[in-house]
KOLPA-339872 format. One record per residue (C-alpha): chain; x, y, z. Coordinates in steps of 0.2 Angstrom, whole numbers, plus 5000, padded with zeros to 4 digits. Each point is the difference from the previous one (the first is absolute). Example, Ala and Ser with C-alpha at 12.3 -4.5 7.8 and 13.67 -1.06 7.14 Angstrom:
BEGIN
+------+------+------+------+
! pake !    X !    Y !    Z !
+------+------+------+------+
!    A ! 5062 ! 4978 ! 5039 !
!    A ! 5006 ! 5017 ! 4997 !
+------+------+------+------+
***
This chain:
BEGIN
+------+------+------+------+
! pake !    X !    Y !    Z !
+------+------+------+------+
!    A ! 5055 ! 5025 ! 5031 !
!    A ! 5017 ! 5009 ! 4994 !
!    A ! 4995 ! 5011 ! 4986 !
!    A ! 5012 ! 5006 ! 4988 !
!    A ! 5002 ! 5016 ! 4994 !
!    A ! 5003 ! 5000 ! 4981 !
!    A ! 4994 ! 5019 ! 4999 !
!    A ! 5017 ! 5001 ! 4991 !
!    A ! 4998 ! 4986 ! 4991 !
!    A ! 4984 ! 5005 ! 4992 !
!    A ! 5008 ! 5019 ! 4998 !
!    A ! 5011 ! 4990 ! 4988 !
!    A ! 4989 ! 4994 ! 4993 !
!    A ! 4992 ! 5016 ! 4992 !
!    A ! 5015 ! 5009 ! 5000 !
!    A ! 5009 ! 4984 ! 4989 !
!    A ! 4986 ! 4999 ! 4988 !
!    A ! 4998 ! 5016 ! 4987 !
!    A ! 4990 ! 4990 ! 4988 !
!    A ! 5001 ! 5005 ! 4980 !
!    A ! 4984 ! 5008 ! 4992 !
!    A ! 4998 ! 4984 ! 4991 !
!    A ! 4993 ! 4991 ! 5015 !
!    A ! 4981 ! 5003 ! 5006 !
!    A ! 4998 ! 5009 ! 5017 !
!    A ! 4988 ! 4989 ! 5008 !
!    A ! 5013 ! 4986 ! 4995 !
!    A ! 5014 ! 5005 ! 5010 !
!    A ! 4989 ! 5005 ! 5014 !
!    A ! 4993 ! 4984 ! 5001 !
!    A ! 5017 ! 4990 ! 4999 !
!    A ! 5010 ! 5013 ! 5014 !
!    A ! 4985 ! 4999 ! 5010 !
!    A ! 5002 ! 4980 ! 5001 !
!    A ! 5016 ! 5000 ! 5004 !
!    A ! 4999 ! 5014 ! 5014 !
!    A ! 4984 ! 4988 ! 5009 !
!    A ! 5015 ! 4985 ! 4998 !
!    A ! 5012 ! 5013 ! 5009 !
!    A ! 4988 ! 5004 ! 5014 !
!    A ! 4999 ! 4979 ! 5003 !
!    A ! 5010 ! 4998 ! 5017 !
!    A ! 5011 ! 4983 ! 5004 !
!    A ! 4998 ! 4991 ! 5016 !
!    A ! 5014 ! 5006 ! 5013 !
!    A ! 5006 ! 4987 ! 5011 !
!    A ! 4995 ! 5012 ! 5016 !
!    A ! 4980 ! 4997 ! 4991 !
!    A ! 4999 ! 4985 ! 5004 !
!    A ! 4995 ! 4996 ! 5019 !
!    A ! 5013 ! 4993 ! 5011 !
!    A ! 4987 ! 4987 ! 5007 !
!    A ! 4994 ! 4984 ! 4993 !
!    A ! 4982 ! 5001 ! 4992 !
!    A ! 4988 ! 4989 ! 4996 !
!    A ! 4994 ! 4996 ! 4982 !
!    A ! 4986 ! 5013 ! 5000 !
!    A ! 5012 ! 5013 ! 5005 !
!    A ! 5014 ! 4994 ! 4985 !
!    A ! 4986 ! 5003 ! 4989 !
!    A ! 4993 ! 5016 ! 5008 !
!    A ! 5018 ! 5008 ! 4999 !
!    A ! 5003 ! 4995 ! 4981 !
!    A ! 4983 ! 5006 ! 4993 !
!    A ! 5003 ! 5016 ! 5010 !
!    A ! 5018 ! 5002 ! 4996 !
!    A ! 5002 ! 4995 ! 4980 !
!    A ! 4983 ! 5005 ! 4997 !
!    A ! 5007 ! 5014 ! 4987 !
!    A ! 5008 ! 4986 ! 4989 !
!    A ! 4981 ! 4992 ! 4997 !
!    A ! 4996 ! 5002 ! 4979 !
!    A ! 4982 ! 4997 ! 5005 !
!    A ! 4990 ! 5003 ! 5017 !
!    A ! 4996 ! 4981 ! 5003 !
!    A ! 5020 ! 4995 ! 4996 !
!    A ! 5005 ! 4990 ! 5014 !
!    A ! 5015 ! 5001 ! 5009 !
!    A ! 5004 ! 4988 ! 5010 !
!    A ! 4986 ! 4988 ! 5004 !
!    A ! 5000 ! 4985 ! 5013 !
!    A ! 4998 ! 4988 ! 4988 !
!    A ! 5016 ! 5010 ! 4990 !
!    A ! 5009 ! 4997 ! 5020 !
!    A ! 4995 ! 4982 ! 5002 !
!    A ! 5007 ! 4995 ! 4984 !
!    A ! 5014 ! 5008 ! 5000 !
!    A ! 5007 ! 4993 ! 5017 !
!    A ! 4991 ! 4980 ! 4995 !
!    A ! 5014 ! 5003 ! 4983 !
!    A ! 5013 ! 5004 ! 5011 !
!    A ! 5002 ! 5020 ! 4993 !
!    A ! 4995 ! 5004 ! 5020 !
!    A ! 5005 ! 4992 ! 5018 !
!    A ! 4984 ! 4997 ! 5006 !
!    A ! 4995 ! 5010 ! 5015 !
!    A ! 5003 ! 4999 ! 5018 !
!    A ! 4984 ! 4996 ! 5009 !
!    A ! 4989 ! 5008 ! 4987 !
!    A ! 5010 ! 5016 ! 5001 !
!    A ! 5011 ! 5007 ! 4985 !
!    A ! 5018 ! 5011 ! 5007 !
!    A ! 5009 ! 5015 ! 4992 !
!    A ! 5011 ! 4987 ! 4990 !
!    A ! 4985 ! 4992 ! 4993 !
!    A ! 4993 ! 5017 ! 4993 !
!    A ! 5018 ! 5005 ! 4993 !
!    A ! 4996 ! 4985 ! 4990 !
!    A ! 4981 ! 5001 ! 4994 !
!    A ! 5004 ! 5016 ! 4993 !
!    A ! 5014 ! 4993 ! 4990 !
!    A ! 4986 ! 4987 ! 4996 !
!    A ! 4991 ! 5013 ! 4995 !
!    A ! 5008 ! 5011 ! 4987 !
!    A ! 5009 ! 4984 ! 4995 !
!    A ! 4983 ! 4993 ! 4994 !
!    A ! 4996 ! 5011 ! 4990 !
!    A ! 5015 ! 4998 ! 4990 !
!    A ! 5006 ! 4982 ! 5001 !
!    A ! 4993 ! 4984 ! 5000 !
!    A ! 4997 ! 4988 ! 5016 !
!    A ! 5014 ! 4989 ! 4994 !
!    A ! 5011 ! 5015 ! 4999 !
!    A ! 4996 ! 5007 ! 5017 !
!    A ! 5003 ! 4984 ! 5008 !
!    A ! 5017 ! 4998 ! 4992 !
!    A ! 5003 ! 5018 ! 5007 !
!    A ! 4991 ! 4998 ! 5018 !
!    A ! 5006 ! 4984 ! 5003 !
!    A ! 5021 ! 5004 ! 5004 !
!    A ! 4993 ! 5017 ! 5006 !
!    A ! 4990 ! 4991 ! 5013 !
!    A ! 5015 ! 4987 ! 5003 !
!    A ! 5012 ! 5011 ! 5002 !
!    A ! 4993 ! 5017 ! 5009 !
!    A ! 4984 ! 4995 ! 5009 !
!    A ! 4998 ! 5000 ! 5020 !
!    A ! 5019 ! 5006 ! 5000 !
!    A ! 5008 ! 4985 ! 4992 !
!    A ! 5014 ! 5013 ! 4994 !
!    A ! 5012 ! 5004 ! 5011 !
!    A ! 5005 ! 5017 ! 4986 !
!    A ! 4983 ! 5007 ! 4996 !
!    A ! 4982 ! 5000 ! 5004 !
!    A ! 4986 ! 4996 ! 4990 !
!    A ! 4995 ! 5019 ! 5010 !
!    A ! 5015 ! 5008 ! 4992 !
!    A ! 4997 ! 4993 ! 4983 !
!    A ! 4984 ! 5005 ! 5000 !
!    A ! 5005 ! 5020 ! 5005 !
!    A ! 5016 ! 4998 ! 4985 !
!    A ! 4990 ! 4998 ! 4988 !
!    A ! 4986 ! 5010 ! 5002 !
!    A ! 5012 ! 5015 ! 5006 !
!    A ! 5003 ! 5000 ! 4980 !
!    A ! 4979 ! 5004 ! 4999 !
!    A ! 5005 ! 5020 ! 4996 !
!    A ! 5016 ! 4999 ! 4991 !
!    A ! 4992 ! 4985 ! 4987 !
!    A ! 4982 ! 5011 ! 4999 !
!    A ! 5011 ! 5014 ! 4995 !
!    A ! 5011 ! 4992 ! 4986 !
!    A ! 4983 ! 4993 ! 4993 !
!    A ! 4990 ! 5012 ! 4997 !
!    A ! 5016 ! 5007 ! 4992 !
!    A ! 5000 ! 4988 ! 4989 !
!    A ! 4980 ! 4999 ! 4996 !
!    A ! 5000 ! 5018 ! 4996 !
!    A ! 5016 ! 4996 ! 4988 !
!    A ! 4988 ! 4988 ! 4991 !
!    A ! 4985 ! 5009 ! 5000 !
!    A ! 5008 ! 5015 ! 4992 !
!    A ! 5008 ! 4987 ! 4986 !
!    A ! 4984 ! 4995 ! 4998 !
!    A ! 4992 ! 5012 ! 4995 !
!    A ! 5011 ! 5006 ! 4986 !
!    A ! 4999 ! 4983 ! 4991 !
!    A ! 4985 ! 5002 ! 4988 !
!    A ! 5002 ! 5018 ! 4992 !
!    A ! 4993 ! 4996 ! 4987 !
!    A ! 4983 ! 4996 ! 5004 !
!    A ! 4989 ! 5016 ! 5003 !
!    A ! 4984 ! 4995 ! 5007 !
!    A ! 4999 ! 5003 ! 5020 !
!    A ! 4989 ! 4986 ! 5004 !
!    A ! 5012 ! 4990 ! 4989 !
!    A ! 5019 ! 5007 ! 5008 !
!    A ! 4992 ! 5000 ! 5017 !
!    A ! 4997 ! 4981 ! 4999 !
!    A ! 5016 ! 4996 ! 4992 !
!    A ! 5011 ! 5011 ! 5012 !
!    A ! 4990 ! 4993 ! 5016 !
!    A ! 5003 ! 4980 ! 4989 !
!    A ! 5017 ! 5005 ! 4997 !
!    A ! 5002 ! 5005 ! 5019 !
!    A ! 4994 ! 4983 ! 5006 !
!    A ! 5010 ! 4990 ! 4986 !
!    A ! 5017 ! 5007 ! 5009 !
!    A ! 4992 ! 4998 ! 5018 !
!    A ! 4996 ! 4980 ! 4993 !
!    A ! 5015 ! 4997 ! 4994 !
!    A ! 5011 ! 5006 ! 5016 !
!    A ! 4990 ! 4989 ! 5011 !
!    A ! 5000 ! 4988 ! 4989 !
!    A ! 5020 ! 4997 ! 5000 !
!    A ! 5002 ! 5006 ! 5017 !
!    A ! 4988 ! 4985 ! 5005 !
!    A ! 5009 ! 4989 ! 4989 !
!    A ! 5017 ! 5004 ! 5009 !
!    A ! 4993 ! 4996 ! 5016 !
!    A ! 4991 ! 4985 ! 4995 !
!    A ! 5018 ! 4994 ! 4991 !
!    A ! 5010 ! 5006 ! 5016 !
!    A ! 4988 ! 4989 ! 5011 !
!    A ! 5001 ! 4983 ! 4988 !
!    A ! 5020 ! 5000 ! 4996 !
!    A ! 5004 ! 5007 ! 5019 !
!    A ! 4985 ! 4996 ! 5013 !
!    A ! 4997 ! 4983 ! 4996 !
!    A ! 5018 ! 4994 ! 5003 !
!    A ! 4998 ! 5007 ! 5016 !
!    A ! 4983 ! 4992 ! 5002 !
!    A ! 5006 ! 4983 ! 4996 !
!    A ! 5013 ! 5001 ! 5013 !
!    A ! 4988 ! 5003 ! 5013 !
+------+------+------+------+
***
Protein backbone atom coordinates (compact mmCIF):
# COMPACT_ATOMS: atom_id res chain seq x y z
CA UNK A 1 0.00 0.00 0.00
CA UNK A 2 1.13 3.60 -1.22
CA UNK A 3 1.46 5.65 2.06
CA UNK A 4 1.37 9.15 1.85
CA UNK A 5 3.63 11.39 3.52
CA UNK A 6 1.75 14.35 5.06
CA UNK A 7 4.78 15.05 7.52
CA UNK A 8 4.39 18.47 6.02
CA UNK A 9 0.98 18.50 6.22
CA UNK A 10 0.73 17.74 9.80
CA UNK A 11 3.94 20.40 10.25
CA UNK A 12 1.17 22.81 9.03
CA UNK A 13 -0.86 21.95 11.09
CA UNK A 14 1.10 23.07 14.44
CA UNK A 15 2.87 25.62 12.87
CA UNK A 16 -0.94 27.08 11.46
CA UNK A 17 -2.63 26.94 14.68
CA UNK A 18 -1.12 29.41 17.58
CA UNK A 19 -4.27 29.17 19.62
CA UNK A 20 -5.37 32.36 22.10
CA UNK A 21 -5.15 31.74 25.85
CA UNK A 22 -8.77 31.68 26.04
CA UNK A 23 -8.89 28.13 24.60
CA UNK A 24 -8.10 24.99 27.23
CA UNK A 25 -4.86 23.14 26.29
CA UNK A 26 -6.06 19.82 26.42
CA UNK A 27 -8.86 21.04 23.87
CA UNK A 28 -6.76 21.92 21.22
CA UNK A 29 -4.65 19.00 21.67
CA UNK A 30 -7.31 16.72 21.44
CA UNK A 31 -8.78 18.45 18.16
CA UNK A 32 -5.05 18.75 16.27
CA UNK A 33 -4.33 15.39 17.21
CA UNK A 34 -7.65 14.16 15.31
CA UNK A 35 -7.09 15.68 12.45
CA UNK A 36 -3.22 14.62 12.32
CA UNK A 37 -4.58 10.52 12.71
CA UNK A 38 -7.22 11.79 9.62
CA UNK A 39 -3.88 12.96 7.88
CA UNK A 40 -2.00 9.73 8.45
CA UNK A 41 -5.29 7.71 6.58
CA UNK A 42 -3.73 6.65 3.10
CA UNK A 43 -6.09 6.42 -0.18
CA UNK A 44 -5.96 3.40 -2.43
CA UNK A 45 -3.37 3.95 -5.29
CA UNK A 46 -4.35 2.21 -8.47
CA UNK A 47 -0.85 0.32 -8.52
CA UNK A 48 -2.58 -1.21 -4.73
CA UNK A 49 -4.77 -3.09 -6.20
CA UNK A 50 -3.60 -6.51 -7.78
CA UNK A 51 -3.45 -6.75 -11.38
CA UNK A 52 -5.22 -10.27 -11.40
CA UNK A 53 -8.70 -11.16 -10.92
CA UNK A 54 -9.72 -12.44 -7.26
CA UNK A 55 -12.04 -14.13 -5.86
CA UNK A 56 -14.72 -12.94 -3.35
CA UNK A 57 -12.84 -13.73 -0.30
CA UNK A 58 -9.78 -12.04 -1.59
CA UNK A 59 -12.19 -8.60 -2.58
CA UNK A 60 -12.98 -8.70 0.89
CA UNK A 61 -9.51 -9.61 2.48
CA UNK A 62 -8.00 -6.56 0.39
CA UNK A 63 -10.76 -3.95 1.70
CA UNK A 64 -10.57 -4.88 5.40
CA UNK A 65 -6.78 -4.68 5.14
CA UNK A 66 -6.57 -1.68 2.93
CA UNK A 67 -9.59 0.94 4.43
CA UNK A 68 -9.23 -0.40 7.70
CA UNK A 69 -8.04 3.21 9.12
CA UNK A 70 -11.50 4.68 8.05
CA UNK A 71 -13.41 2.10 10.55
CA UNK A 72 -15.18 4.52 13.50
CA UNK A 73 -15.48 1.31 15.42
CA UNK A 74 -13.45 -2.08 15.54
CA UNK A 75 -16.43 -4.30 14.31
CA UNK A 76 -17.41 -1.52 11.41
CA UNK A 77 -17.72 -3.47 8.22
CA UNK A 78 -16.33 -2.66 5.06
CA UNK A 79 -17.33 -4.22 2.47
CA UNK A 80 -19.15 -7.48 3.16
CA UNK A 81 -20.31 -10.32 0.78
CA UNK A 82 -23.76 -9.61 1.38
CA UNK A 83 -22.82 -5.57 0.83
CA UNK A 84 -21.16 -7.24 -2.87
CA UNK A 85 -24.11 -9.42 -3.87
CA UNK A 86 -26.52 -6.67 -3.47
CA UNK A 87 -24.88 -4.45 -4.98
CA UNK A 88 -24.26 -6.22 -8.33
CA UNK A 89 -28.21 -7.97 -8.03
CA UNK A 90 -29.22 -3.73 -8.17
CA UNK A 91 -27.34 -3.26 -10.85
CA UNK A 92 -24.46 -0.66 -9.04
CA UNK A 93 -21.87 -3.78 -10.02
CA UNK A 94 -21.37 -6.10 -13.42
CA UNK A 95 -21.43 -9.20 -11.77
CA UNK A 96 -18.36 -11.17 -11.82
CA UNK A 97 -16.63 -13.31 -14.34
CA UNK A 98 -16.58 -16.88 -13.25
CA UNK A 99 -16.81 -15.96 -9.52
CA UNK A 100 -13.82 -13.73 -9.81
CA UNK A 101 -13.90 -9.81 -9.41
CA UNK A 102 -11.01 -7.65 -12.12
CA UNK A 103 -9.13 -4.32 -11.21
CA UNK A 104 -12.22 -2.49 -12.85
CA UNK A 105 -14.65 -4.01 -10.47
CA UNK A 106 -12.42 -2.84 -7.50
CA UNK A 107 -12.09 0.72 -8.96
CA UNK A 108 -15.70 0.61 -8.43
CA UNK A 109 -16.37 -0.95 -4.92
CA UNK A 110 -14.40 1.58 -3.57
CA UNK A 111 -16.31 4.39 -5.07
CA UNK A 112 -19.18 2.20 -3.57
CA UNK A 113 -17.67 2.50 -0.64
CA UNK A 114 -16.91 5.94 0.40
CA UNK A 115 -19.97 6.88 -1.64
CA UNK A 116 -22.08 4.88 0.83
CA UNK A 117 -21.29 6.56 3.46
CA UNK A 118 -22.46 9.68 2.23
CA UNK A 119 -25.28 9.03 -0.34
CA UNK A 120 -28.13 6.94 -0.45
CA UNK A 121 -28.58 3.70 -2.59
CA UNK A 122 -30.93 5.63 -5.06
CA UNK A 123 -28.32 8.23 -5.26
CA UNK A 124 -25.36 5.90 -5.99
CA UNK A 125 -27.32 3.95 -8.59
CA UNK A 126 -28.14 7.23 -10.32
CA UNK A 127 -24.23 7.84 -10.18
CA UNK A 128 -22.96 4.23 -10.96
CA UNK A 129 -25.34 3.41 -13.52
CA UNK A 130 -23.89 5.97 -16.70
CA UNK A 131 -20.46 5.45 -14.96
CA UNK A 132 -20.84 1.73 -15.57
CA UNK A 133 -22.44 2.32 -19.08
CA UNK A 134 -20.30 4.45 -20.32
CA UNK A 135 -16.65 3.53 -18.93
CA UNK A 136 -16.73 -0.24 -17.94
CA UNK A 137 -14.78 -3.15 -19.77
CA UNK A 138 -13.31 -0.30 -22.00
CA UNK A 139 -16.72 0.80 -23.58
CA UNK A 140 -14.82 4.48 -24.03
CA UNK A 141 -12.78 4.76 -26.68
CA UNK A 142 -11.36 8.45 -24.59
CA UNK A 143 -10.73 7.16 -21.18
CA UNK A 144 -10.50 4.30 -18.84
CA UNK A 145 -12.50 3.49 -15.94
CA UNK A 146 -8.31 2.90 -14.80
CA UNK A 147 -7.50 6.48 -15.57
CA UNK A 148 -10.50 7.90 -13.92
CA UNK A 149 -9.90 6.19 -10.94
CA UNK A 150 -5.98 7.51 -10.78
CA UNK A 151 -7.43 11.46 -11.84
CA UNK A 152 -9.26 11.61 -9.11
CA UNK A 153 -7.44 10.11 -6.42
CA UNK A 154 -4.19 12.05 -7.68
CA UNK A 155 -6.20 14.97 -6.07
CA UNK A 156 -5.87 12.80 -2.54
CA UNK A 157 -2.85 15.34 -1.26
CA UNK A 158 -3.66 18.58 -2.66
CA UNK A 159 -7.74 18.24 -1.45
CA UNK A 160 -6.25 16.66 2.26
CA UNK A 161 -4.23 19.82 2.26
CA UNK A 162 -6.71 22.50 1.47
CA UNK A 163 -8.96 20.74 4.22
CA UNK A 164 -7.32 20.68 6.94
CA UNK A 165 -6.69 24.28 5.97
CA UNK A 166 -9.87 25.13 6.22
CA UNK A 167 -10.85 22.95 9.53
CA UNK A 168 -8.19 24.71 11.45
CA UNK A 169 -9.66 28.18 9.99
CA UNK A 170 -12.92 26.93 11.67
CA UNK A 171 -11.53 25.63 14.73
CA UNK A 172 -9.76 28.88 15.57
CA UNK A 173 -13.24 30.81 14.89
CA UNK A 174 -14.54 28.70 17.07
CA UNK A 175 -13.09 29.13 19.86
CA UNK A 176 -13.41 32.86 20.04
CA UNK A 177 -17.23 32.69 19.75
CA UNK A 178 -18.37 32.54 23.65
CA UNK A 179 -16.07 34.99 25.44
CA UNK A 180 -18.11 35.64 27.71
CA UNK A 181 -18.75 32.61 29.44
CA UNK A 182 -15.89 31.94 32.04
CA UNK A 183 -16.17 28.56 33.35
CA UNK A 184 -13.82 25.89 31.59
CA UNK A 185 -15.82 23.01 31.78
CA UNK A 186 -18.57 25.36 30.19
CA UNK A 187 -16.25 27.13 27.18
CA UNK A 188 -14.65 23.86 26.45
CA UNK A 189 -17.96 22.41 25.57
CA UNK A 190 -19.19 25.19 23.73
CA UNK A 191 -16.02 25.84 21.62
CA UNK A 192 -15.77 21.82 20.92
CA UNK A 193 -20.13 22.34 19.98
CA UNK A 194 -19.45 25.39 18.18
CA UNK A 195 -16.53 23.44 16.25
CA UNK A 196 -18.86 20.62 15.20
CA UNK A 197 -21.91 23.15 14.48
CA UNK A 198 -19.62 24.59 11.58
CA UNK A 199 -18.18 20.96 10.47
CA UNK A 200 -22.28 20.05 10.34
CA UNK A 201 -23.26 22.55 8.51
CA UNK A 202 -20.39 22.21 5.70
CA UNK A 203 -21.43 18.81 5.08
CA UNK A 204 -24.54 19.36 5.29
CA UNK A 205 -24.74 21.97 2.11
CA UNK A 206 -21.84 20.15 0.54
CA UNK A 207 -24.14 16.93 0.56
CA UNK A 208 -27.02 18.85 -0.49
CA UNK A 209 -25.12 20.09 -3.69
CA UNK A 210 -24.36 16.79 -4.57
CA UNK A 211 -27.61 15.39 -3.89
CA UNK A 212 -29.22 18.53 -6.12
CA UNK A 213 -26.42 17.94 -8.90
CA UNK A 214 -27.39 14.19 -9.17
CA UNK A 215 -31.47 14.90 -9.22
CA UNK A 216 -31.47 17.96 -11.93
CA UNK A 217 -28.37 16.30 -13.94
CA UNK A 218 -27.88 12.48 -13.35
CA UNK A 219 -31.30 11.50 -13.73
CA UNK A 220 -31.71 12.91 -17.23
CA UNK A 221 -28.94 11.07 -18.19
CA UNK A 222 -30.42 7.85 -16.38
CA UNK A 223 -33.70 8.18 -18.29
CA UNK A 224 -31.94 8.14 -21.38
CA UNK A 225 -30.36 4.96 -20.83
Amino acid sequence: MRMVNYAGTCNMCTDSVQMEGTMEHSNEESIMDIIRKLNEIDFISPEDIPGIDLYMDQVTTFMDEHLEAYKRMDNDKILTKTMINNYTKNNFLPPPVKKKYSKEHMFLLIFLYYFKNVLSITDIQKIFRPLTDMFYNGRSRDVSLEEIYSTIFRMERIQTDNLTKDIIRRFKHSQNLFPEVKDPEEADFLSRFAFICLLSFDAYMKKQLVERMIDETLSDIDKDK
